[in-house]
C-alpha positions as CSV (number, residue, x, y, z in Angstrom):
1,X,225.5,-45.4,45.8
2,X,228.4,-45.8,48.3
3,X,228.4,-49.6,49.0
4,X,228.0,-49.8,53.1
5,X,226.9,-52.7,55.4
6,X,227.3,-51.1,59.2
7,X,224.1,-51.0,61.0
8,X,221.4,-53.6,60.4
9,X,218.8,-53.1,63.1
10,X,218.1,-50.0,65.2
11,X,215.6,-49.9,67.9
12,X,215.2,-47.2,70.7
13,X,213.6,-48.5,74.0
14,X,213.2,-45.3,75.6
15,X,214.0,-46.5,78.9
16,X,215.6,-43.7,81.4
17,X,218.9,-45.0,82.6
18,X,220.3,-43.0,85.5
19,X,224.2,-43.9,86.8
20,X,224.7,-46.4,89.4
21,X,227.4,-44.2,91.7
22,X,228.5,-41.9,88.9
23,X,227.6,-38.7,87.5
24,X,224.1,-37.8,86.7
25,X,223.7,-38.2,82.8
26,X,222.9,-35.1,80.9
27,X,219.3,-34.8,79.0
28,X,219.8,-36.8,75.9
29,X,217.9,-33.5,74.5
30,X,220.4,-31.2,75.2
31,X,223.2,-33.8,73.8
32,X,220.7,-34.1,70.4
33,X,220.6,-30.0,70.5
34,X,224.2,-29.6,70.4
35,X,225.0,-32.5,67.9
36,X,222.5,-30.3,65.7
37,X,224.4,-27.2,65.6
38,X,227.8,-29.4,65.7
39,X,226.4,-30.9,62.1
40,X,225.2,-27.5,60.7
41,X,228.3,-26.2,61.8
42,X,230.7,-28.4,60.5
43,X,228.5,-28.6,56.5
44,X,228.7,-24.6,57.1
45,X,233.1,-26.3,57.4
46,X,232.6,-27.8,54.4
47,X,230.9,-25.4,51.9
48,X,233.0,-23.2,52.8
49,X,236.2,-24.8,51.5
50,X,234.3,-26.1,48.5
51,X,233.5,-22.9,47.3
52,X,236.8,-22.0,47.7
53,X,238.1,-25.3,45.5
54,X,235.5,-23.9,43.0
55,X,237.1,-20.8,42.8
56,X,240.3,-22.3,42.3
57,X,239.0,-24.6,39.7
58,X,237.5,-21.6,37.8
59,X,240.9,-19.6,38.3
60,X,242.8,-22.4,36.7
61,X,240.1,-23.1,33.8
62,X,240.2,-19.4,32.6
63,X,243.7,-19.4,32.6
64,X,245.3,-23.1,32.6
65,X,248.7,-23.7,33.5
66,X,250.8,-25.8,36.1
67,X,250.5,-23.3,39.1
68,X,246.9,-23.2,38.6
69,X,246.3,-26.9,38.5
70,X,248.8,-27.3,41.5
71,X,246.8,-24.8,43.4
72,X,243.2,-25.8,42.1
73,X,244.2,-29.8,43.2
74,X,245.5,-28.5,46.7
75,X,242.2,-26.4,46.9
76,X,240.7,-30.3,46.6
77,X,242.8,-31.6,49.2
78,X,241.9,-28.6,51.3
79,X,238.1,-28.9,50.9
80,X,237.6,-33.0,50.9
81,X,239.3,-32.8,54.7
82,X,236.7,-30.4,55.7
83,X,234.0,-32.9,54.2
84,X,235.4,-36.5,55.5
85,X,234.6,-35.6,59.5
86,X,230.8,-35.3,57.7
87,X,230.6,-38.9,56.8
88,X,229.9,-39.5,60.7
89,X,226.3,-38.0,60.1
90,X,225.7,-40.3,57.9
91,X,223.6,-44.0,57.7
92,X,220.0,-42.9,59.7
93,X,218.4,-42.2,56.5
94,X,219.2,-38.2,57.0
95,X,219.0,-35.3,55.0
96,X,222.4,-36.9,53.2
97,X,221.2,-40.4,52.3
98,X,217.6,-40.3,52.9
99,X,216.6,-43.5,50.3
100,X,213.9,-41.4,48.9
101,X,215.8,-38.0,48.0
102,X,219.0,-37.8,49.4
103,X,221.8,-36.8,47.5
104,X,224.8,-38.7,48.8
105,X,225.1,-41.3,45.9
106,X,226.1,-37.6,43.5
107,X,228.4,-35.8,46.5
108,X,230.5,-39.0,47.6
109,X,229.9,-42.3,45.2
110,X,232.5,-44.6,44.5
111,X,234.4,-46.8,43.1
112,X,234.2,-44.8,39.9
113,X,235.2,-46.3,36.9
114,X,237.1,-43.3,35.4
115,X,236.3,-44.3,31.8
116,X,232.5,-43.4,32.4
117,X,233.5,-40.1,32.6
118,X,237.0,-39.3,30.0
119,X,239.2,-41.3,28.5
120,X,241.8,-44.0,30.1
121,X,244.8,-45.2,29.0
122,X,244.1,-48.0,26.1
123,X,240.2,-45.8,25.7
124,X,240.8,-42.0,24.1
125,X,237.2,-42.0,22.9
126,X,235.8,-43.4,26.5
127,X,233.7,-41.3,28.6
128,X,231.0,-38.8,28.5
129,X,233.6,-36.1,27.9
130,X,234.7,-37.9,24.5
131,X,230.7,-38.9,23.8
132,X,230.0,-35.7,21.2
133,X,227.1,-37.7,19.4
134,X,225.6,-39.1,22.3
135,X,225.6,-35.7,24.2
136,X,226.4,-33.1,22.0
137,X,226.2,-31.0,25.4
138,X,227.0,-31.5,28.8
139,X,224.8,-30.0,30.9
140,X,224.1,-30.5,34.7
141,X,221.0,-32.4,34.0
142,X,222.9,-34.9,31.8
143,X,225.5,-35.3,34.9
144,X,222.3,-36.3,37.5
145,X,220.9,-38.3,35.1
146,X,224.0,-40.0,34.0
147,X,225.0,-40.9,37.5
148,X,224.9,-44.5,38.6
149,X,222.9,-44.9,34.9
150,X,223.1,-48.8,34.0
151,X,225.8,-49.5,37.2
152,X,226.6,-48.6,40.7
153,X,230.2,-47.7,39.3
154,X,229.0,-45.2,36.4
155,X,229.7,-42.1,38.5
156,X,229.8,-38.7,36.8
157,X,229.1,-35.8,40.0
158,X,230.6,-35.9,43.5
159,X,234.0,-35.9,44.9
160,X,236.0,-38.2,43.1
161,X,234.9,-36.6,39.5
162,X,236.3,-33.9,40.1
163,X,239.3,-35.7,41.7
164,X,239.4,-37.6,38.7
165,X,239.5,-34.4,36.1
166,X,241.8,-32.8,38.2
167,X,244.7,-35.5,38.2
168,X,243.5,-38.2,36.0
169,X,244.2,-41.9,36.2
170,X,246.6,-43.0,38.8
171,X,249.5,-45.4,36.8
172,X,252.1,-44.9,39.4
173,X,252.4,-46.9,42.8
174,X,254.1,-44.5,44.1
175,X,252.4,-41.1,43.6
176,X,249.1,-40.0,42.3
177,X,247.6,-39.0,39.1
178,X,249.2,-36.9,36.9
179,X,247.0,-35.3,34.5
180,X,248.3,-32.9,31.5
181,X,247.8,-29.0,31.6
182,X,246.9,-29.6,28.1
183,X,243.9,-31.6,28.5
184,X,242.0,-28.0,29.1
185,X,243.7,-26.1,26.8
186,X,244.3,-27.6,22.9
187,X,243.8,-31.8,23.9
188,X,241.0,-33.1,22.1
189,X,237.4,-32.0,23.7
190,X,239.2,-29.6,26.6
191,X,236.5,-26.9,26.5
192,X,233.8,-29.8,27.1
193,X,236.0,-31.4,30.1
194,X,236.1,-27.9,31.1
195,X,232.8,-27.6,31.2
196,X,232.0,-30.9,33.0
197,X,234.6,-29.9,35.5
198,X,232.8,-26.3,36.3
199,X,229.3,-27.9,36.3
200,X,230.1,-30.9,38.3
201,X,232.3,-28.5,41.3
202,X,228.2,-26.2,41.1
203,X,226.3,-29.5,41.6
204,X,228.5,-30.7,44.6
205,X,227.8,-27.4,46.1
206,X,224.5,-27.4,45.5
207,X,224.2,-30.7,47.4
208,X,226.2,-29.9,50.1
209,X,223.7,-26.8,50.6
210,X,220.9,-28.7,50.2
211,X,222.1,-30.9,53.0
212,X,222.9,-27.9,55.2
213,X,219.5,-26.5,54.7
214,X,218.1,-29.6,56.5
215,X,219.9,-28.8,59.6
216,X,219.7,-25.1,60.2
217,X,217.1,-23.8,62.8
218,X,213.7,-24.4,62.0
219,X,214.8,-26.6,58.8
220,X,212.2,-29.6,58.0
221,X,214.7,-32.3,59.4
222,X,216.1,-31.1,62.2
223,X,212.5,-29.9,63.8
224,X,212.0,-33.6,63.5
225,X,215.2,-34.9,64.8
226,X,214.9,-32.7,68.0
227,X,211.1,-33.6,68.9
228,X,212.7,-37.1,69.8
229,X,215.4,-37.0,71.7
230,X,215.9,-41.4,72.0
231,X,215.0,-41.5,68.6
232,X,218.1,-38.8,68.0
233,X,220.8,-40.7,70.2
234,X,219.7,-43.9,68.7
235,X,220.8,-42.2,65.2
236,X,223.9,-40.4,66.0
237,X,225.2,-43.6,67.5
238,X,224.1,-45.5,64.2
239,X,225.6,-43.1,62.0
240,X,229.5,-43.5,63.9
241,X,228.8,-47.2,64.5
242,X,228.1,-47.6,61.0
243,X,231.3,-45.6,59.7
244,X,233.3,-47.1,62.0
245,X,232.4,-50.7,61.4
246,X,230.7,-51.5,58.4
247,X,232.0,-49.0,56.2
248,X,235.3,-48.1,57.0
249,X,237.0,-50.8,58.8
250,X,234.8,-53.0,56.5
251,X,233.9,-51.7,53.0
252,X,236.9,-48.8,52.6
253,X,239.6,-51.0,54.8
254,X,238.6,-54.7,54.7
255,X,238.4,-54.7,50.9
256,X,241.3,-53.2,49.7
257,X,243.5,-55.2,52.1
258,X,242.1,-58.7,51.0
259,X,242.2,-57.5,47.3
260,X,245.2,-55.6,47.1
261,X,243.5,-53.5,44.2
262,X,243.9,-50.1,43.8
263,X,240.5,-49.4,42.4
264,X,239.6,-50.4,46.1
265,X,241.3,-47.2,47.1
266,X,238.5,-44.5,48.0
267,X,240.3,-42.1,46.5
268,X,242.7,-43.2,44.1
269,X,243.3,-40.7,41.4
270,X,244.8,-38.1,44.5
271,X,246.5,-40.8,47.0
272,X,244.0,-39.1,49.4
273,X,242.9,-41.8,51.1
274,X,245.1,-42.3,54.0
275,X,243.5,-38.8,54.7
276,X,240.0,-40.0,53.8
277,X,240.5,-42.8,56.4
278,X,242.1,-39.9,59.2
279,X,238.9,-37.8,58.4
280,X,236.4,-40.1,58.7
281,X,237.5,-41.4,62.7
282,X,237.8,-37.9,63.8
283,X,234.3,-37.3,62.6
284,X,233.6,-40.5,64.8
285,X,234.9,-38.7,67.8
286,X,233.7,-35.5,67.1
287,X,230.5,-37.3,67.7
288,X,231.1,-39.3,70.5
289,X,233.1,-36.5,72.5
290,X,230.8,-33.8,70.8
291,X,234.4,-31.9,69.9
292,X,233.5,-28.4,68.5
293,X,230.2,-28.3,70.7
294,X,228.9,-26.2,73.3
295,X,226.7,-29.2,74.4
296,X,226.8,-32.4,76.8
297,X,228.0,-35.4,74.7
298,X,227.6,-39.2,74.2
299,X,230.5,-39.8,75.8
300,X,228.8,-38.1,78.9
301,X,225.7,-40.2,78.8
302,X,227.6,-43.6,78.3
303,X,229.8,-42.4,81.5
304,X,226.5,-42.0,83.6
305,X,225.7,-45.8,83.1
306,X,228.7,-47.4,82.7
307,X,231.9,-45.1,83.5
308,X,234.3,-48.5,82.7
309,X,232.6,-49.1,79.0
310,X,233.1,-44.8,78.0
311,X,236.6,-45.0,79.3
312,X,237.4,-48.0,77.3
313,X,235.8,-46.6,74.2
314,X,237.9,-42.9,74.2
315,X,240.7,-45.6,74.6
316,X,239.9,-47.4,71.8
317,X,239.4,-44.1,69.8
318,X,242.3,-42.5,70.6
319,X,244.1,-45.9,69.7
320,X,242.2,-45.7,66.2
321,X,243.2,-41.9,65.3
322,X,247.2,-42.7,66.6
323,X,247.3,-45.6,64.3
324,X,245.5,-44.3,61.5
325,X,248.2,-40.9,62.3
326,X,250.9,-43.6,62.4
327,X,250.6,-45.0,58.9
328,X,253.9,-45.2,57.5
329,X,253.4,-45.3,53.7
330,X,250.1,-44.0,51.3
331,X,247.0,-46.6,51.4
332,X,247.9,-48.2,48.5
333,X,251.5,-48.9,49.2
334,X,249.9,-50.6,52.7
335,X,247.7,-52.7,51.0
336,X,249.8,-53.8,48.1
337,X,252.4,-54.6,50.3
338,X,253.3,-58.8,50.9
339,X,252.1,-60.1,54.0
340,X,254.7,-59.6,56.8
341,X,255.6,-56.4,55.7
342,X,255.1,-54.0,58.7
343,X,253.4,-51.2,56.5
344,X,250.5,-54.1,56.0
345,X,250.9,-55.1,59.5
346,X,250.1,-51.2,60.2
347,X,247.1,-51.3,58.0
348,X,245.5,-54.2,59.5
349,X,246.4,-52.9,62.9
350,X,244.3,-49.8,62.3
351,X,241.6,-52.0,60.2
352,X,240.9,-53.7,63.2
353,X,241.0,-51.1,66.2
354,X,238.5,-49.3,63.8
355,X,236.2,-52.3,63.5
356,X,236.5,-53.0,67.4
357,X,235.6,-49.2,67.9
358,X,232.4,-50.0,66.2
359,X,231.4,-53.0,68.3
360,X,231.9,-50.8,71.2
361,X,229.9,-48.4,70.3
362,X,227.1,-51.0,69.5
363,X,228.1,-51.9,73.4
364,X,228.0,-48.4,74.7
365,X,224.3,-47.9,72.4
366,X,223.0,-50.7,74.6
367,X,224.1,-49.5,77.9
368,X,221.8,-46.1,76.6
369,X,219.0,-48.6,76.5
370,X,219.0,-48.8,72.5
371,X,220.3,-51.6,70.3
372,X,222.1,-51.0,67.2
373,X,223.6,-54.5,65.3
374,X,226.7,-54.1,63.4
375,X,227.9,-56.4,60.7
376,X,231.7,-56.1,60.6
């Protein structure tokens, strides 16, 4: 599963809070309404592009060649920017990473270790790709089954998979993976990594949809969610508070600058991750300014109790996205630069307006009347 710390403790008080001289607060219903549709409509976003990576992965595997892989990678780019702004519904124990059911640890796990899956350089028999005897086939059930099997780093489904089989290991510091056309057409075992690639790309959809389900009208979770409208606020602002703090200032940021490793990189295999890291705060102010929304928005309720604390957090986010937006080489360039180097100084500039973001919003939770402790 996706290694997070973020939010420890959550507790709504369910106290109405009313502005003292400002502007009356909306109905934290109607803000819990229109974050509703806001995440239906933004997984809607997201299947959408993924189905059209798969049909750019298909394209290329029945007729391999550069174009195609070019176009099928691209279609990967295209689609993992729609997801990223997702990651802000995330860390309530939702439809996404409910503990019991939810399928988060096969859409977005990570770090991968890349030899689970097909061979690495020094390994041409590693992976489940190259493992004929101990799965003669590859089938989506061995994929579920096989994911997180025996280690939190044995990934075989999810996003960086199928990043992974789409450019292979990443050996240069300046540029991304470069897998070979020829690795699906005569390299040893290319009609089984074919076949992992097209069944892998199906069970991301199929959890993405599954996810979606959850949130249209009359869908088992979001009934729920809506019946309790504290209960709702208290969990969108745990799921951005979370992001911002815990996981990606902390456990996507934090890590890779004190180790310098490019297996800390979220996604490595691409050099996405400066992207990853661009998604992931817009999703946090999509939230908090309820961007894309015909409803009232946290930002609105903060306002009504404390018009000084809201102003200084859409500061503070704005000063997140223009520094993430500001990065002047690819994450791991930043992070393997030596200290003094301004591209690091850039990193940990962003690292830490990201990880102040989240106490803020820990700040502006408790001037709603609900506590939510971060661990940054």
């Amino acid at each position: 599963m996706v290694r997070s710390t973020g939010l420890l403790v959550v507790m709504a008080t369910g106290v109405l809070l009313t502005a003292c001289g400002g502007s009356s607060a909306p109905e934290r219903a109607d803000v819990a309404a229109g974050y509703a549709d806001l995440v239906l409509d933004s997984y809607e976003t997201s299947i959408a592009s993924a189905t059209a990576m798969q049909d750019s992965i298909q394209a290329f595997l029945a007729n391999p060649n550069e174009d195609a892989l070019a176009a099928a990678r691209q279609a990967w780019l295209d689609a993992r920017g729609d997801y990223s702004p997702t990651e802000a519904f995330r860390f309530y124990d939702g439809p996404i990473d409910n503990p019991e059911d939810g399928p988060e640890g096969r859409i977005n796990a990570w770090p991968l270790d890349e030899a689970y899956i097909d061979y690495v350089e020094g390994a041409p028999d590693s992976g489940i790709v190259n493992a004929v005897d101990q799965y003669p086939e590859i089938t989506s059930s061995v994929l579920v089954d096989a994911n997180e099997n025996g280690g939190e780093t044995n990934i075989s489904t999810g996003w960086h998979a199928i990043e992974f089989l789409l450019w292979g290991q990443d050996q240069s510091p300046d540029g991304p993976g470069d897998r070979p056309v020829s690795d699906f057409t005569d390299a040893r075992n290319a009609d089984r990594r074919a076949t992992y690639l097209t069944l892998t790309t199906q069970l991301l959809l199929d959890d993405l949809g599954s996810v979606r389900d959850q949130w249209v009208e009359g869908g088992t979770y979001r009934t729920g969610f809506l019946s309790d409208p504290d209960t709702a606020i208290t969990a969108m602002m745990r799921g951005i508070g979370a992001l911002s703090a815990g996981e990606l200032a902390g456990e996507r940021m934090a890590v890779a600058y004190e180790t310098r490793d490019q297996e800390d990189e979220h996604s490595c295999f691409s050099d996405n991750t400066v992207a990853d890291v661009a998604g992931n705060t817009g999703g946090v102010r999509m939230v908090y300014l309820a961007e894309g929304s015909d409803g009232p928005s946290l930002s609105e309720l903060v306002a009504a109790v404390d018009p000084e604390l809201d102003s200084a957090l859409r500061i503070q986010l704005d000063e997140s996205a223009s520094l993430v937006a500001a990065f002047p080489a690819t994450f791991e360039a930043m992070i393997a630069a030596p200290d003094g180097d301004p591209a690091r100084a850039a990193f940990l500039a962003a690292l830490e307006s990201i990880e102040e973001q989240g106490r803020m919003i820990a700040r502006a939770a408790s001037a709603l009347g609900l506590t939510i402790t971060v661990d940054v």
